[in-house]
Every structure is written in structure tokens, then in C-alpha cells.
VOKOL-876029 format. One line per 10 residues: number of its first residue (from 0); their letters; for each residue x, y, z of C-alpha. Coordinates in Angstrom, 3 decimals, decimal comma, always signed. Layout:
! residues N
NUM = a = X/Y/Z ~ ...
! end
This chain:
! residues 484
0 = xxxxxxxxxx = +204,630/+118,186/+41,886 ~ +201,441/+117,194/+40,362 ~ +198,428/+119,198/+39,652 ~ +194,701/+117,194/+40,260 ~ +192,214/+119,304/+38,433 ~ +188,835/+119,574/+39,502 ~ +187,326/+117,200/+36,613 ~ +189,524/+114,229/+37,910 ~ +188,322/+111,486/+40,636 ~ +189,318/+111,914/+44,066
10 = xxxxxxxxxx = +192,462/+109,997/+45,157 ~ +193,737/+109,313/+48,606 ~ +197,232/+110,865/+48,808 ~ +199,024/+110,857/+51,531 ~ +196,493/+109,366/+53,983 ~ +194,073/+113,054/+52,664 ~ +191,448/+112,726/+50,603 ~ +191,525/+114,776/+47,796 ~ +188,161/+115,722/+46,512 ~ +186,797/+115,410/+43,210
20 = xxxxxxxxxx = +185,702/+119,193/+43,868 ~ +188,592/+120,442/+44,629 ~ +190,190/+122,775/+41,726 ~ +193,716/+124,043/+41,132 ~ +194,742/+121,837/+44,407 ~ +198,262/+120,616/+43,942 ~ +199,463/+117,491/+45,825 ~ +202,333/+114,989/+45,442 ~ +201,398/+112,176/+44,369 ~ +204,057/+109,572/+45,337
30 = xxxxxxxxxx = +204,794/+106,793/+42,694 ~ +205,457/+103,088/+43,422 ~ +209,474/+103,812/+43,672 ~ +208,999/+107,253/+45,406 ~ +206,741/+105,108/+48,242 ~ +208,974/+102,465/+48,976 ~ +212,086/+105,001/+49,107 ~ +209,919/+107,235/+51,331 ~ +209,742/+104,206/+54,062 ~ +212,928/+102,874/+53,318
40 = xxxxxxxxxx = +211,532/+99,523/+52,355 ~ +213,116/+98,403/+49,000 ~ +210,737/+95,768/+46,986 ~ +211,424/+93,793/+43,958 ~ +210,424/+94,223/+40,900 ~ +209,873/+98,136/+41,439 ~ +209,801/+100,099/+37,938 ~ +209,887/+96,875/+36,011 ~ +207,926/+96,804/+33,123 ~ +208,164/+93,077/+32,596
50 = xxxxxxxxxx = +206,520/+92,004/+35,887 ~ +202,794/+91,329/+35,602 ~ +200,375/+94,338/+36,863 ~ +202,984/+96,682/+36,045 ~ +201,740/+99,272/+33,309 ~ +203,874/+98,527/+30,092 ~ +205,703/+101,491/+28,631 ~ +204,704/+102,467/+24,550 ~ +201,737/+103,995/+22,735 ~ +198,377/+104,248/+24,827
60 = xxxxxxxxxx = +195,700/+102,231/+23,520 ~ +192,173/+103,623/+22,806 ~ +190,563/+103,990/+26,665 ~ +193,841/+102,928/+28,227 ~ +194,653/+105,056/+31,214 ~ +198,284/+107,160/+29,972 ~ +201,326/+105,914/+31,853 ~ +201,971/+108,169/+34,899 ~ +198,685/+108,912/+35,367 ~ +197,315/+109,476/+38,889
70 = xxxxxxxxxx = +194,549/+106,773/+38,865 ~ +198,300/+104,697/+37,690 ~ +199,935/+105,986/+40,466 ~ +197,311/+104,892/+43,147 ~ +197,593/+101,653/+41,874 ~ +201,367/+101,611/+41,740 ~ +200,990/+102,656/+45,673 ~ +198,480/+99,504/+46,678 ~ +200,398/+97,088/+45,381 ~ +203,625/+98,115/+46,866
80 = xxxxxxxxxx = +201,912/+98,536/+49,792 ~ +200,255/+95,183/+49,856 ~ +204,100/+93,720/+49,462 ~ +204,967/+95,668/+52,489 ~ +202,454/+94,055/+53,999 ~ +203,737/+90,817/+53,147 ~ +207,114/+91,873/+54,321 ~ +206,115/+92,738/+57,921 ~ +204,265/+89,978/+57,880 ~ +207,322/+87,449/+57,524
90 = xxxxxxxxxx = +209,146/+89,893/+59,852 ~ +206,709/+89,658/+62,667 ~ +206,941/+85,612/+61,849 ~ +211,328/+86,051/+63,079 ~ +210,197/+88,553/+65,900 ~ +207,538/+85,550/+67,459 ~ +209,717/+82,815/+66,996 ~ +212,534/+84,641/+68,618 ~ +210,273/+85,950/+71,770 ~ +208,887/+82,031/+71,740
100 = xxxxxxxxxx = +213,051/+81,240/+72,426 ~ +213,748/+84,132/+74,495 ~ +210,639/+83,215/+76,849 ~ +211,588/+79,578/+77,389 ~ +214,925/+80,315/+77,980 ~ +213,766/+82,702/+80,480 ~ +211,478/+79,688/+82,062 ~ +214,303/+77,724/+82,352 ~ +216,340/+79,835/+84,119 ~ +213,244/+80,643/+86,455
110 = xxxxxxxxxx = +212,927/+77,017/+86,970 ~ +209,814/+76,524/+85,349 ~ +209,339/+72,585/+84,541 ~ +209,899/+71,571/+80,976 ~ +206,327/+71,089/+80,432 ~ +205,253/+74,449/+81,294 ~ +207,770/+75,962/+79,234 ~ +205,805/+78,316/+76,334 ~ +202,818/+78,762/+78,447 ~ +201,407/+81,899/+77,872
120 = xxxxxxxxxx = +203,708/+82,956/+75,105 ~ +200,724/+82,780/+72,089 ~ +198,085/+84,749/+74,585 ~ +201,465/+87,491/+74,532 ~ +201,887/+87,314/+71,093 ~ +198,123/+88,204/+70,811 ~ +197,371/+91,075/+73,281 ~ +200,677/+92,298/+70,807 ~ +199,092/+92,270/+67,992 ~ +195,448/+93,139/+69,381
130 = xxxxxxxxxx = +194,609/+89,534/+68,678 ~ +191,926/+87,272/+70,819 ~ +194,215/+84,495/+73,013 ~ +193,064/+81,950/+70,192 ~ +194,051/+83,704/+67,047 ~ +197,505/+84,402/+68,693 ~ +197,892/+80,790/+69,051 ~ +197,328/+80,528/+65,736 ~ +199,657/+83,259/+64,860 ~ +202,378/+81,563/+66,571
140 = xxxxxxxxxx = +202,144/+78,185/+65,102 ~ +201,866/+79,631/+61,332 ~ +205,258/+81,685/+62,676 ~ +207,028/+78,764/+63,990 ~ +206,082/+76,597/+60,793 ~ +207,326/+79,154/+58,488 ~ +210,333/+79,861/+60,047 ~ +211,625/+76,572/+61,363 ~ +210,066/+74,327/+59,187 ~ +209,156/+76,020/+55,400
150 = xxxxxxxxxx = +211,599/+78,539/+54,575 ~ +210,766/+78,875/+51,090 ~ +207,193/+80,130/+51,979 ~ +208,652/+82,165/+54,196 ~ +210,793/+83,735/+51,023 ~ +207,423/+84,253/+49,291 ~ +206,035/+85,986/+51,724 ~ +208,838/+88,453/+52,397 ~ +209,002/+89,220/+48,514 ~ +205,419/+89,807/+48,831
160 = xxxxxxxxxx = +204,907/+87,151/+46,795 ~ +202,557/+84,863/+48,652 ~ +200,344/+87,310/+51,988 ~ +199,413/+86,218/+55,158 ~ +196,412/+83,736/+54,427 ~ +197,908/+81,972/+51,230 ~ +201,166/+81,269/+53,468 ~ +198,465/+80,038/+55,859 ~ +197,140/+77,736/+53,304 ~ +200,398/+75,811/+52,820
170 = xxxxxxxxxx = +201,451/+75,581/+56,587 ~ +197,609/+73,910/+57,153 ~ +197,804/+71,822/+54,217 ~ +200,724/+70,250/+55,414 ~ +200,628/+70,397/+58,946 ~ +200,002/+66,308/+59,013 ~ +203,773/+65,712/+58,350 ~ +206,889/+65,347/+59,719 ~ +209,281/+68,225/+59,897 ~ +211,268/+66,731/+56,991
180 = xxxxxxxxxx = +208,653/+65,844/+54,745 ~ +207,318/+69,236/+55,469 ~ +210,507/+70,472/+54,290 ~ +210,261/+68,583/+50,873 ~ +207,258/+69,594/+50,286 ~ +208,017/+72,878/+50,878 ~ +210,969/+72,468/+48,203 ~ +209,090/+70,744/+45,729 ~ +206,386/+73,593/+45,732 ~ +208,799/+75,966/+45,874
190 = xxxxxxxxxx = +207,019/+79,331/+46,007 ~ +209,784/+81,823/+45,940 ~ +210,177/+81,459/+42,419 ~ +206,708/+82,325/+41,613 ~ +205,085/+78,924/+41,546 ~ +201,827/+80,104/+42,637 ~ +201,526/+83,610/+40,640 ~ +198,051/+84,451/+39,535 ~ +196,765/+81,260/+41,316 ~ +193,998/+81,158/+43,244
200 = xxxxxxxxxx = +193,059/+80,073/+46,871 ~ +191,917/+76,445/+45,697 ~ +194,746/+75,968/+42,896 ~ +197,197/+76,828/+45,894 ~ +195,194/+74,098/+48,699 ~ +195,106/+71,475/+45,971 ~ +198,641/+71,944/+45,266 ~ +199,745/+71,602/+48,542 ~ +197,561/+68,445/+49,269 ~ +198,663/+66,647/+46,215
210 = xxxxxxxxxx = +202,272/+67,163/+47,226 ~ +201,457/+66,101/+50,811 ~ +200,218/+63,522/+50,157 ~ +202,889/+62,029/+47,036 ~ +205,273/+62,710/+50,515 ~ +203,496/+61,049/+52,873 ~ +200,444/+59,059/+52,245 ~ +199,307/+57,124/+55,177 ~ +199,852/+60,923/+57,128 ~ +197,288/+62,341/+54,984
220 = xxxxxxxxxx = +195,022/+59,270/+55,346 ~ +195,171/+59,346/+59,260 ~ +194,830/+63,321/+59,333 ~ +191,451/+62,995/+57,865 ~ +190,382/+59,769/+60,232 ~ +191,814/+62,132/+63,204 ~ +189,481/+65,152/+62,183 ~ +186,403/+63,912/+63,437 ~ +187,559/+64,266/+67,082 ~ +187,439/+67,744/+65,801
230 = xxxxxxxxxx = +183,388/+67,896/+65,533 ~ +181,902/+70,819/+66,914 ~ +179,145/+73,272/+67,141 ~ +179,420/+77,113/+67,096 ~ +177,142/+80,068/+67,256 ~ +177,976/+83,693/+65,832 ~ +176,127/+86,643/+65,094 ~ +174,840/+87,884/+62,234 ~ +172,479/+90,988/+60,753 ~ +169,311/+92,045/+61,677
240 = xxxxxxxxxx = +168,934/+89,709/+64,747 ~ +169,907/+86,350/+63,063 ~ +172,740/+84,106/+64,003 ~ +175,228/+81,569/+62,275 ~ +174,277/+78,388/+63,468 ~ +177,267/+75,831/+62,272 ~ +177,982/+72,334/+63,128 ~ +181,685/+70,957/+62,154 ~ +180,729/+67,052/+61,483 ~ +182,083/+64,391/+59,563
250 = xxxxxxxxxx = +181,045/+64,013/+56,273 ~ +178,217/+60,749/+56,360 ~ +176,714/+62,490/+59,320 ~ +176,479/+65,608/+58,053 ~ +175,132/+64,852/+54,395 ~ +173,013/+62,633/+56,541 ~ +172,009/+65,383/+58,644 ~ +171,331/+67,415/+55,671 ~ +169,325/+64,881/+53,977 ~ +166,766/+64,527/+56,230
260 = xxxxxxxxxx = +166,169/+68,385/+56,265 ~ +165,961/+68,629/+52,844 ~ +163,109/+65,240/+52,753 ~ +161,549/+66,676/+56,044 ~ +161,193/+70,396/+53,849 ~ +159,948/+68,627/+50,740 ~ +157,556/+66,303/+52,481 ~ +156,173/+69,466/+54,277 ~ +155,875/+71,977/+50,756 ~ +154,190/+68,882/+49,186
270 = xxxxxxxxxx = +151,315/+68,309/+51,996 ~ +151,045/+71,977/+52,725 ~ +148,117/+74,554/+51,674 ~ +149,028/+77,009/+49,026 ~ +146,043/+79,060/+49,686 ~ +146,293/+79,375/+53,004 ~ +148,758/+82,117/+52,938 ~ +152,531/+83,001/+51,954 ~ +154,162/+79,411/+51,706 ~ +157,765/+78,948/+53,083
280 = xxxxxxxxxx = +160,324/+78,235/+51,238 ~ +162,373/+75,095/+51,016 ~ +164,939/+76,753/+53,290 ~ +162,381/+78,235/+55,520 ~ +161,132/+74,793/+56,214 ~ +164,581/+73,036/+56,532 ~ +165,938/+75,941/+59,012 ~ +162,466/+75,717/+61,120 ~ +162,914/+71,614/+60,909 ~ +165,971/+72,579/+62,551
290 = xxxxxxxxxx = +165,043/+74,216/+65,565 ~ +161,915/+72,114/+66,136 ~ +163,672/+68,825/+66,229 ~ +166,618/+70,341/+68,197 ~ +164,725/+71,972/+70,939 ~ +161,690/+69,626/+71,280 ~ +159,117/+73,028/+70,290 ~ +158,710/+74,910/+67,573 ~ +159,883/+78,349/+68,571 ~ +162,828/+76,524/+70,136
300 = xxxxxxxxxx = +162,736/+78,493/+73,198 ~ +160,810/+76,824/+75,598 ~ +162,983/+75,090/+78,677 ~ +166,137/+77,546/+77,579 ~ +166,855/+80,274/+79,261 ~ +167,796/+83,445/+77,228 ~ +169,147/+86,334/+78,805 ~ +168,111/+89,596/+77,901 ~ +169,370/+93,153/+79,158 ~ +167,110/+96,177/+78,915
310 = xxxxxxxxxx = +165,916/+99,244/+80,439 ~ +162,747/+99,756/+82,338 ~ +161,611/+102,548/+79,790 ~ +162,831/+100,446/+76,468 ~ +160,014/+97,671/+78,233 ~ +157,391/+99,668/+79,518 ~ +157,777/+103,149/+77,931 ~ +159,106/+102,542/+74,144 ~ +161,929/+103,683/+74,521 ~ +164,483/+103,020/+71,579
320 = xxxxxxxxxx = +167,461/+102,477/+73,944 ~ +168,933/+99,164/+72,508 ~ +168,678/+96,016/+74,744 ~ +171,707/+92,498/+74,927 ~ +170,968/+89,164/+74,687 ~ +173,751/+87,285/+75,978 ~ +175,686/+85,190/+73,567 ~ +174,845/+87,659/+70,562 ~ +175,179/+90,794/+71,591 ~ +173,263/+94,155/+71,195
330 = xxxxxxxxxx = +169,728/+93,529/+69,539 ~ +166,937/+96,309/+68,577 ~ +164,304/+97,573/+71,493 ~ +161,167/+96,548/+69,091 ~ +162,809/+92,607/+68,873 ~ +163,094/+92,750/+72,949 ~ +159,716/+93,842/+73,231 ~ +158,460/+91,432/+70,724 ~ +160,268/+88,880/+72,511 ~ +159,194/+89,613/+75,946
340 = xxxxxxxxxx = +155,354/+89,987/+74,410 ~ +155,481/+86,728/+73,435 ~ +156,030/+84,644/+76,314 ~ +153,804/+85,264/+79,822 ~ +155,513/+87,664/+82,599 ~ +154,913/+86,566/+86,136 ~ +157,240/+86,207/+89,290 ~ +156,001/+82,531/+89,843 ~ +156,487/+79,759/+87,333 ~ +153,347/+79,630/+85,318
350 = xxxxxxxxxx = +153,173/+78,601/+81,106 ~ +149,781/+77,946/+78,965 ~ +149,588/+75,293/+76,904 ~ +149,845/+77,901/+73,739 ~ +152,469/+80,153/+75,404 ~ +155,535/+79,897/+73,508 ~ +158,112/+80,712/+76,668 ~ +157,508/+82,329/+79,800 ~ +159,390/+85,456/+81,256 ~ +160,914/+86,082/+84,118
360 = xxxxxxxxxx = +161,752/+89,431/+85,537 ~ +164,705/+90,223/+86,946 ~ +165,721/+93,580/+88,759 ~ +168,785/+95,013/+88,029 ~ +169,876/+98,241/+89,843 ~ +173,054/+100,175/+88,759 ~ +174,915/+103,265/+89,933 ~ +173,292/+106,423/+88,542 ~ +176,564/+108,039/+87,686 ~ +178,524/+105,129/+86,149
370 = xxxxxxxxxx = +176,229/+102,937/+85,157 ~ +177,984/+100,198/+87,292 ~ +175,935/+97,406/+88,661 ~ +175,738/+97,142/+92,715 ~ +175,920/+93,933/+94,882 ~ +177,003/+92,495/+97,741 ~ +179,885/+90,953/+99,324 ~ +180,043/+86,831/+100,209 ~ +182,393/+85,183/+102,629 ~ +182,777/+82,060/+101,008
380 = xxxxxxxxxx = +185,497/+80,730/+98,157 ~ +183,225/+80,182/+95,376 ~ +181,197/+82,804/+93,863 ~ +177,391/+81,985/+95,385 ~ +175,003/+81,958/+92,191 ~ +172,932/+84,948/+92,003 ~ +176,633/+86,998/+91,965 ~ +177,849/+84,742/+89,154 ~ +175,048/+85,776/+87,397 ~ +175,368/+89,163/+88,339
390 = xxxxxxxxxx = +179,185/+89,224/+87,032 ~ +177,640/+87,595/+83,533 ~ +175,782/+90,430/+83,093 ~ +178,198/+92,888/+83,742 ~ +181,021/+91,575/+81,531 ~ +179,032/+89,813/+78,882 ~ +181,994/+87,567/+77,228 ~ +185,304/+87,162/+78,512 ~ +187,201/+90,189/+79,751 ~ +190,544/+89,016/+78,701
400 = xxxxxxxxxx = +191,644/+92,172/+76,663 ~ +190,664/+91,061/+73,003 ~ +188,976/+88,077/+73,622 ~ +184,957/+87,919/+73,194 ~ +185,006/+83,939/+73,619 ~ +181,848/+83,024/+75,898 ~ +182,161/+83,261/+79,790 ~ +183,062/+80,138/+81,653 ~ +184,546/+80,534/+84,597 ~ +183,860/+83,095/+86,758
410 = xxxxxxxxxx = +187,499/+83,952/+88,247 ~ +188,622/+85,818/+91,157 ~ +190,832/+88,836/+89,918 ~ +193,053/+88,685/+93,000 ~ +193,727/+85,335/+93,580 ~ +191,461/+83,966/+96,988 ~ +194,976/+82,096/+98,056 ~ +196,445/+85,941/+97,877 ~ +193,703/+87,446/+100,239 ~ +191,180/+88,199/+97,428
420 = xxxxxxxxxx = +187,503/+88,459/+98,229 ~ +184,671/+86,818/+97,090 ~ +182,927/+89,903/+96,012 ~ +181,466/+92,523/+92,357 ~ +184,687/+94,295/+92,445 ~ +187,448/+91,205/+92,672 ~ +185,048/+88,975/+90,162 ~ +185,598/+88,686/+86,291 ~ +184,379/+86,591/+83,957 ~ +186,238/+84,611/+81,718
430 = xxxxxxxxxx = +186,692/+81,877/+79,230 ~ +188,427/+78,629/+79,966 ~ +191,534/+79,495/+77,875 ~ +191,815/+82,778/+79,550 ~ +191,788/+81,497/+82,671 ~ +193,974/+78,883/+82,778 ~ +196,515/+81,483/+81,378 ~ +196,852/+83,940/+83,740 ~ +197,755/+81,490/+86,183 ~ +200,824/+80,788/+84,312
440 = xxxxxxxxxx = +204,314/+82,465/+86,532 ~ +204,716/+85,621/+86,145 ~ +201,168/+87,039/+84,764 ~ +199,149/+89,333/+87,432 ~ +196,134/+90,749/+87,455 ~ +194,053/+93,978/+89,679 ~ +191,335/+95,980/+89,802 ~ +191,845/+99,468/+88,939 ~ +190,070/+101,848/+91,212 ~ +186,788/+102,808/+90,068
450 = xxxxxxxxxx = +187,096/+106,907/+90,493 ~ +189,266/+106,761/+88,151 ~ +187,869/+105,101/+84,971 ~ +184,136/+106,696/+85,962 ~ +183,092/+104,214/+87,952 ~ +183,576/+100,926/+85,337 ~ +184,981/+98,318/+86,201 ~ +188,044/+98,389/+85,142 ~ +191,063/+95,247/+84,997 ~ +194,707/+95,296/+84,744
460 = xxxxxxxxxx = +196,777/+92,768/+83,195 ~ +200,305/+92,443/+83,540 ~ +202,293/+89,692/+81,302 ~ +205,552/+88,386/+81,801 ~ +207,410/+90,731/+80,316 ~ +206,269/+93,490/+82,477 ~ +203,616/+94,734/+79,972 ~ +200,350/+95,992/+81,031 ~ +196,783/+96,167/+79,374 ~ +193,486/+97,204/+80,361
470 = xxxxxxxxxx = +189,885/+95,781/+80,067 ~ +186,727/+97,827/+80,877 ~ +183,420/+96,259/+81,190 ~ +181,009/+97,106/+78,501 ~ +178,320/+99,727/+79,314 ~ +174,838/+98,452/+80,153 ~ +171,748/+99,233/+77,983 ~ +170,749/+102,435/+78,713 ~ +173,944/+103,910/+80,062 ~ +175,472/+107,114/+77,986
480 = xxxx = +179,134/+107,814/+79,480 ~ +179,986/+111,269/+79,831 ~ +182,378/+113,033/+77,588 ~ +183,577/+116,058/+79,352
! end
């Protein structure tokens, strides 16, 4: 037992925080070697002066904190618990490979064709770990690497030696080479025996890379002239109603790119008026360069259509009820008014010459109770527009359990070969990945009945090995559930 008096700093014990302001209160306060006993979980190095970050045993120094202090304790704790981590990790690598076996021997015997064998298994993996579809690809990969392929990393990271991201780093870094060459590599670097201790992130890539590429060469050289087919462009949200615009490009074209920002920014600063008010800066320019010669205007709106959700009384009334813009999310009420004030409203098509977009209002009704939007049924196979657009709303990204990729496909929940209708209730969006997925043998999916989730609209989705999860549809603006 171990008394905290009430001049020391408050310490997290036993998942309780205890208080700064808290005197007399007596707590244990597990050490390093009490911890790992306490879970059964025995790690090396425990108690051993000798390893570095352990405190070394003799005479304090002037403002050293004394050995078996509680502040020495805490950190004791962390870093045990950050090789438990570690630990899991690499254990959780054995369980996914073995589930990745068990499932395509399971396939087999189902008579699934060798091709299709393994569908499905990384979107399992994921909704396991509470993972989006694509990071549980991911997660299976790095698994099936570390396991099969680089069992020395794998050591690492069961000693705690190496975590999850810098085991991550090695499997990417050589990911352009054969299994055996992998395998060398993996022996040469070694990192079991503590190659990489008290390296960094970059010391770690560049090891790995110069290894890869003493191995293998021309594999490194084609992995590089292979990674343009990679080129992208990606949008994610940021604070305070910005956004991440990022392009993935090959390296002339996007110095190239950059370039001509940067002369177009400088060019504009150079022939601009100082007095004429608060002058940009250089990024200003460059990021307004941007949008201008992207979109054709310079607010970058006109001739795109942005959707944005809000209530009549956050329009009209000033009411501070948030509002959604698809593809970012929840915004402020004074942005969507701003936004709305800026174009011209009208239900026929009808722009000025000075009007920067125009608005169009659209009329959405939803249940008073649940918040749930209302529509109609439609006979035919495909989902007619306006109730594609409806489901968009509703569901915002995909409704895959985990997954916020972008809506692509607007699926029906009950298959239409199955007897499914073409209707609100049997309609979900999702994204292509998603999709494609729960077509794979053995996955299912249904509505759950409405009464009993409040009215949302509510999914079911059953995986292969008879495990079930649930995906609501988020609220609308405006729409407080009950609590009772």
C-alpha cells in the first residue's frame, strides 16, 4: 500500500483518477512487475536496470525523481503497457492469418471457385476489430506478411520491441519483393535483436529501402515506375469548415503542378495593390489559384452541385441547429446561411452575371417522431433518381458498419432477385467495396423493423461466420432522439 498525499500530482491508478486534492487517500499503485503479473502477461526486460528507460538503482541526483516513486511507477506502467500492446498486436497477426486459412478451407469445401476463395475475409477481419472494410484489408496483408513472410519482425513486435506502425514500415518497404528476398531482408535487418532501438520512423524506412534494394534492385526500380498507376485525388475534412484537398501524383507533375502555383502567387503579390486593403498571402493566392483554375470561377462553385442539409428554422429563423454538407460532414448554421446568402434562391434556373452560385430548394419532410425521412415506393429494378437522392441524404456515406467511404452505389438491402422492393426501407447506400462484398456466399443482409430502433433505419449484417452487426442511419439536422 501506498499513501498519495494531497501535495502530489494526480495519477491514474487503476483506470481512477486520483486527484491532486485528494488528502490522506491511499491507493495501490501497481509497479511495472506487479502489472504484468496482475494480467498474466510476462515481458522482458521487467525489473532490469540495464535496459534503456528503466530508472537505474544508486544515489538520486539533484532534481531526479527517487526510485519507486509514484510519478516512476506510472511510467513503469506505460511502457509495459505499450509492450502489451505490441504483444496483442503480433497475436491478433496468428489469429488473422489462421481465420484467412480456416475461411478458405471452408470455401473449398463449400465449393467456392479458387478465385473467390478469401473474399470477404479482410471486410471480417475489420467489422472485428471496428475497422472500415479498407483498413481491414490492410490489416490482413501486414498480418499475412509478418507471419508468413518476416518472422523476425514479427519477434520484435511480440517483445514489444518494434509496435504496430514501425512493423508496418518494414512490411511496406519491402513489399516489392519476392517472398525469399523478403525473407533476407528480413534477416539481414534483423530486428529482434534490437537493431532498430531508439531509431526513428525515417532511420527505420531508409533502412529497410537500402536493404531492399542491395536484395533486389531492378524490384525497387520497377516499384517506383509502377506507382504512378497509383495517382489519385482525395478529399477529407478538416476544422472550422476547411477541407484537405490532396492529389497523389508523380513527382515531375506534381513539382510541376506546384511550380506554377507558386509563379501564378508571386506574379499576383507583385502586380497587386498594397493599399487597397489586407493583401493575401503567398499561400492565400496559391490555394485560391487552385480553385479558380480547377473549377473555371473563382469561388469554385458555380456548375457543382453541393448538397446541403438544414432545417427550415436554422434558414429562415436563426436557429443554431447545425446543418451537413455531403462529402464533409456536419458544418455550423451561420456557414449554411452564409452559403445559401450568397448564391440566388429561386425554383427555376436563373444566375446573374455577379452571382457566385445559385440555390435550389429542396423539400424534405421527415417523420415527427423519428426523424426518419418519408417516400414512396417504385415498381421498377433500379432505384428511379429522386429516391437515390433521397437514400443519399438519409445515409450520408456508406452504411457498411465502420465504413464512412463516399456513397456509390445505391444497393437493394434484400436482394431484387430474392423478392426485394425497390423502395426507402429496402434501399442503402454504399460504397463500391462494400458492395461488391456482401455479395460474396454466405454474407446476408435485412432491415430491422423500425418500432424497434425508434423509427431509424436500421441494417443488419450477417458475415459468414454467423456474426451479426448493426448500422443505423445518422440523425438528420434538427432531429434530437429521445432518451427515456
Amino acid at each position: 500500500m501506498e499513501r498519495i498525499g494531497d501535495k502530489q500530482a494526480g495519477a491514474v491508478v487503476a483506470d481512477a483518477p486520483v486527484p491532486a486534492s485528494s488528502p490522506g487517500l491511499t491507493s495501490r499503485v501497481p509497479t511495472r512487475a506487479n502489472e504484468a503479473r496482475a494480467v498474466g502477461l510476462a515481458s522482458p526486460g521487467l525489473g532490469d536496470s540495464s535496459k534503456p528507460g528503466t530508472a537505474p538503482a544508486g544515489p538520486v541526483q539533484p532534481g531526479a525523481v527517487p526510485a519507486g516513486s509514484v510519478s516512476g511507477d506510472l511510467i513503469e506502467q506505460l511502457r509495459v503497457l505499450e509492450e502489451m500492446k505490441s504483444a496483442i498486436t503480433a497475436l491478433q497477426a496468428r489469429v488473422a492469418v489462421a481465420f484467412d486459412l480456416a475461411q478458405r478451407a471452408e470455401q473449398a469445401e463449400a465449393g467456392v471457385p479458387v478465385s473467390e476463395r478469401g473474399s470477404g475475409v479482410g471486410a471480417q477481419v475489420a467489422l472485428a476489430r471496428r475497422e472500415s472494410p479498407n483498413r481491414g484489408s490492410r490489416l490482413l496483408g501486414l498480418a499475412k506478411a509478418l507471419v508468413l513472410e518476416m518472422p523476425r519482425t514479427l519477434a520484435a513486435l511480440k517483445s514489444g520491441q518494434l509496435n504496430e506502425w514501425r512493423a508496418t514500415l518494414l512490411v511496406k518497404e519491402t513489399a516489392c519483393l519476392s517472398v525469399e528476398d523478403r525473407c533476407a531482408v528480413d534477416e539481414e535487418l534483423a530486428p529482434d535483436t534490437g537493431t532498430f532501438e531508439g531509431k526513428g520512423d525515417k532511420a527505420i524506412v531508409a533502412a529497410a529501402k537500402a536493404a531492399a534494394y542491395r536484395r533486389d534492385p531492378r524490384s525497387v526500380v520497377g516499384r517506383a515506375s509502377r506507382a504512378a498507376a497509383e495517382r489519385m485525388v482525395s478529399l477529407r475534412p478538416a476544422p472550422d469548415t476547411m477541407t484537405y484537398l490532396t492529389a497523389l501524383l508523380p513527382v515531375a507533375q506534381g513539382v510541376a503542378v506546384y511550380a506554377a502555383l507558386c509563379q501564378a502567387a508571386d506574379s499576383a503579390r507583385s502586380s497587386g495593390d498594397a493599399g487597397s486593403g489586407v493583401v493575401p498571402t503567398r499561400g492565400q493566392v496559391m490555394a485560391d489559384t487552385l480553385v479558380e483554375r480547377v473549377t473555371g470561377t473563382p469561388g469554385g462553385i458555380s456548375g457543382i452541385n453541393l448538397d446541403l442539409v438544414m432545417t427550415d428554422r436554422t434558414l429562415f429563423q436563426g436557429d443554431s441547429e447545425p446543418a451537413r454538407l455531403k462529402g464533409y460532414g456536419i458544418v455550423p448554421a451561420e456557414w449554411g446561411r452564409e452559403i445559401v446568402g450568397s448564391g440566388q434562391a429561386g425554383q427555376v434556373h436563373a444566375t446573374t452575371p455577379d452571382a457566385e452560385l445559385t440555390v435550389w430548394l429542396r423539400r424534405l419532410y421527415t417523420a415527427p417522431a423519428s426523424g426518419e425521412l418519408l417516400s414512396m415506393d417504385s415498381k421498377a429494378r433500379l432505384f428511379p433518381t429522386r429516391l437515390r437522392r433521397f437514400i443519399e441524404t438519409r445515409d450520408d456515406t456508406c452504411r457498411m458498419p465502420y465504413c464512412d467511404a463516399p456513397i456509390r452505389h445505391i444497393d437493394h438491402v434484400v436482394p431484387w432477385r430474392s423478392g426485394g422492393k425497390t423502395n426507402l426501407a429496402n434501399g442503402a447506400g454504399l460504397c463500391e467495396a462494400c458492395n461488391h462484398t456482401k455479395e460474396n456466399p454466405g454474407w446476408t443482409s435485412k432491415t430491422v423493423h423500425a418500432d424497434v430502433h425508434g423509427g431509424t433505419h436500421t441494417l443488419k449484417i450477417s458475415t459468414p461466420t454467423g456474426h451479426s452487426y448493426q448500422s443505423k442511419a445518422p440523425p438528420l439536422p434538427g432531429h434530437r432522439p429521445s432518451r427515456t
